[in-house]
C-alpha positions as CSV (number, residue, x, y, z in Angstrom):
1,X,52.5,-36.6,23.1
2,X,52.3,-39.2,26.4
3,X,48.9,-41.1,26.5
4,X,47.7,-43.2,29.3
5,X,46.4,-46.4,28.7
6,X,44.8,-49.6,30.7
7,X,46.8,-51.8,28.0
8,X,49.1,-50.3,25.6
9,X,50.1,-53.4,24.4
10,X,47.6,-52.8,21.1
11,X,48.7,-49.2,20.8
12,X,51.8,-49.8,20.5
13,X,51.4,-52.3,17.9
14,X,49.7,-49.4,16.2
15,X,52.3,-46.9,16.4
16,X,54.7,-49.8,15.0
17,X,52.4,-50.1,11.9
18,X,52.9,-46.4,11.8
19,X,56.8,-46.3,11.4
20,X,57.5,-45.6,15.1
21,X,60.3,-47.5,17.0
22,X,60.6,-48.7,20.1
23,X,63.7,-46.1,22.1
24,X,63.4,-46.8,25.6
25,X,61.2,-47.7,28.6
26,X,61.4,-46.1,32.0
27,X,58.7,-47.8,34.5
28,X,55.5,-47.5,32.7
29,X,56.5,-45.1,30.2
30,X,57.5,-46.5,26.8
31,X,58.8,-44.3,24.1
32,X,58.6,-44.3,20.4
33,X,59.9,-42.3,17.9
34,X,60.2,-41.8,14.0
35,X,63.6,-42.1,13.2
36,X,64.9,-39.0,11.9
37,X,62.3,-37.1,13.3
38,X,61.6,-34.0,15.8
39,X,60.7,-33.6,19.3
40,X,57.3,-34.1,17.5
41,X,57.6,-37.2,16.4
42,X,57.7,-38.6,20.0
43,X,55.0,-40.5,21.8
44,X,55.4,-41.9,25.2
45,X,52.9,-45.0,26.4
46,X,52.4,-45.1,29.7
47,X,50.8,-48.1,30.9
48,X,48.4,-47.7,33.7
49,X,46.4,-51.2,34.4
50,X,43.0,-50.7,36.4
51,X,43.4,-46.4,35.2
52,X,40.3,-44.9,34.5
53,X,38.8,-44.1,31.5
54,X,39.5,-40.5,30.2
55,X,36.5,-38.8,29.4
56,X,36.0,-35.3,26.9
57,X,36.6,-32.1,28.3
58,X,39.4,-29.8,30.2
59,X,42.4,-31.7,30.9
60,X,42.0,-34.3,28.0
61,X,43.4,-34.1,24.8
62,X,41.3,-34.0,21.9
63,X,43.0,-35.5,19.1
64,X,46.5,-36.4,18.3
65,X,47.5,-35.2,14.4
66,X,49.6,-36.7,12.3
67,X,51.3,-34.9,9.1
68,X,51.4,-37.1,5.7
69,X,52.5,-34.8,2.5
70,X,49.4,-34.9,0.2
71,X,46.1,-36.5,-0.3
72,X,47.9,-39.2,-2.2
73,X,49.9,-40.4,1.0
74,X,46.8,-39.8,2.9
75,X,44.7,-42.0,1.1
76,X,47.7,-44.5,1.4
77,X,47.4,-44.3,5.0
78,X,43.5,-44.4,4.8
79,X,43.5,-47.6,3.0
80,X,46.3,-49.3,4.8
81,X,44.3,-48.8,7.8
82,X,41.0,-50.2,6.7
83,X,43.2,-53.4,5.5
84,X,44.3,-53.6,9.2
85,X,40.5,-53.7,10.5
86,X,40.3,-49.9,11.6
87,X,36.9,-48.0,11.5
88,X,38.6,-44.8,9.3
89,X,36.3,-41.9,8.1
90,X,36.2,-40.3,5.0
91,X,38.4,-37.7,4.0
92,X,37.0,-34.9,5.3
93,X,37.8,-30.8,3.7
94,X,39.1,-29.2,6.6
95,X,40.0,-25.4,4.2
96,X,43.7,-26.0,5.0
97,X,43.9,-29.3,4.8
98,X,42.2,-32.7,4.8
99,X,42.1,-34.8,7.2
100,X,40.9,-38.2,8.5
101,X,40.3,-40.0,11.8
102,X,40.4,-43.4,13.5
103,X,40.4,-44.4,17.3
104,X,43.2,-46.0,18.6
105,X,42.7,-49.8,20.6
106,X,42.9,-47.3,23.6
107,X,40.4,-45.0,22.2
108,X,42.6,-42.2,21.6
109,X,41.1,-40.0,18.5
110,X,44.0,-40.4,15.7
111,X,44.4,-37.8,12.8
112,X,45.5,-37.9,9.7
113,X,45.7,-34.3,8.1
114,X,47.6,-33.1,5.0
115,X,50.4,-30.2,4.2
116,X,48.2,-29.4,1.4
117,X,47.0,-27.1,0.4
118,X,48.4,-25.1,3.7
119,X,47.9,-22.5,6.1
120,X,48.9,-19.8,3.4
121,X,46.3,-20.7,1.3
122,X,44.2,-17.5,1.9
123,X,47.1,-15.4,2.5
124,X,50.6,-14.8,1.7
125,X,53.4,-15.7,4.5
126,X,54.6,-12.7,4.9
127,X,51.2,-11.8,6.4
128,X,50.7,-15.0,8.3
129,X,48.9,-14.4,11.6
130,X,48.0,-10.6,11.3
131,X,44.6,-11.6,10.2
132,X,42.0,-14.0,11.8
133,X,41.3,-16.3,9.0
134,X,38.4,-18.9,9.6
135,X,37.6,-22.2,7.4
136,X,34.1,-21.9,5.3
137,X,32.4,-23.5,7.9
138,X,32.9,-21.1,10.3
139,X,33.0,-17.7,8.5
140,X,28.9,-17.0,9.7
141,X,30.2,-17.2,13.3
142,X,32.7,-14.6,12.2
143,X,31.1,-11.8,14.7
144,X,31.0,-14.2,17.6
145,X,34.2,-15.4,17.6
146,X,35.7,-12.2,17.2
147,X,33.8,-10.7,20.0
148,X,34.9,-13.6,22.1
149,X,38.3,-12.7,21.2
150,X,40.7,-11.2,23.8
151,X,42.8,-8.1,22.5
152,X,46.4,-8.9,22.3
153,X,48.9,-6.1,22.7
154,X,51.8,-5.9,20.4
């Protein structure tokens, strides 16, 4: 993930508090990784003083998600966070997984999601993909979605 930032001083302090290391700064652009980790785990900081402020929609990223193991890690990370002074929100029941969010200093939406209980939940891997599948929530928008749907050929 690369984020653009005013200061990135703060976020990078974050990211730190997170496990992430410092590997190497090109101009602007700071990278940190988890060591031991994938492509994945990569974030680069660039550092763009006077930038403007992103704002919702196409071209900006939503959210960045973050993997812990279970709800037990999770709530680790949840309470870790709150000790540090961030505004964190419940856990929230996402079907798949749960999940929780902070902002970042820059204002970058953080999330904190779970392997648990998984994408196979609902059905077995072998079958993975050959059915839409929808969380609760959205199951009586079923019919829209699908009809929004383009067909995919095979």
């Amino acid at each position: 993930a690369r984020m653009r930032l005013r200061d990135s001083a703060a976020t990078a302090e974050l990211l730190s508090f997170m496990g992430y290391q410092k590997d190497e700064t090109d101009g602007a652009v700071t990278r940190y990784r988890i060591e031991g980790g994938n492509a994945a785990d990569t974030i680069n900081l660039e550092a763009v003083p006077g930038g403007q402020a992103a704002a919702q929609g196409a071209g900006s990223v939503h959210h960045i998600a973050f993997a812990v193991e279970d709800r037990a890690a999770q709530l680790r990370v949840r309470d870790a966070l709150l000790d540090t002074g961030y505004q964190v929100t419940p856990v929230i029941d996402r079907d798949y997984f749960w999940a929780i969010y902070f902002r970042t200093p820059g204002g970058v939406l953080f999330e904190i999601a779970t392997n648990e209980p998984g994408f196979d939940r609902d059905e077995d891997t072998a079958n993975l993909g050959q059915a839409l599948k929808l969380p609760t929530r959205y199951e009586p928008y079923r019919g829209q979605i699908e009809g929004r749907l383009p067909a995919i050929g095979a």
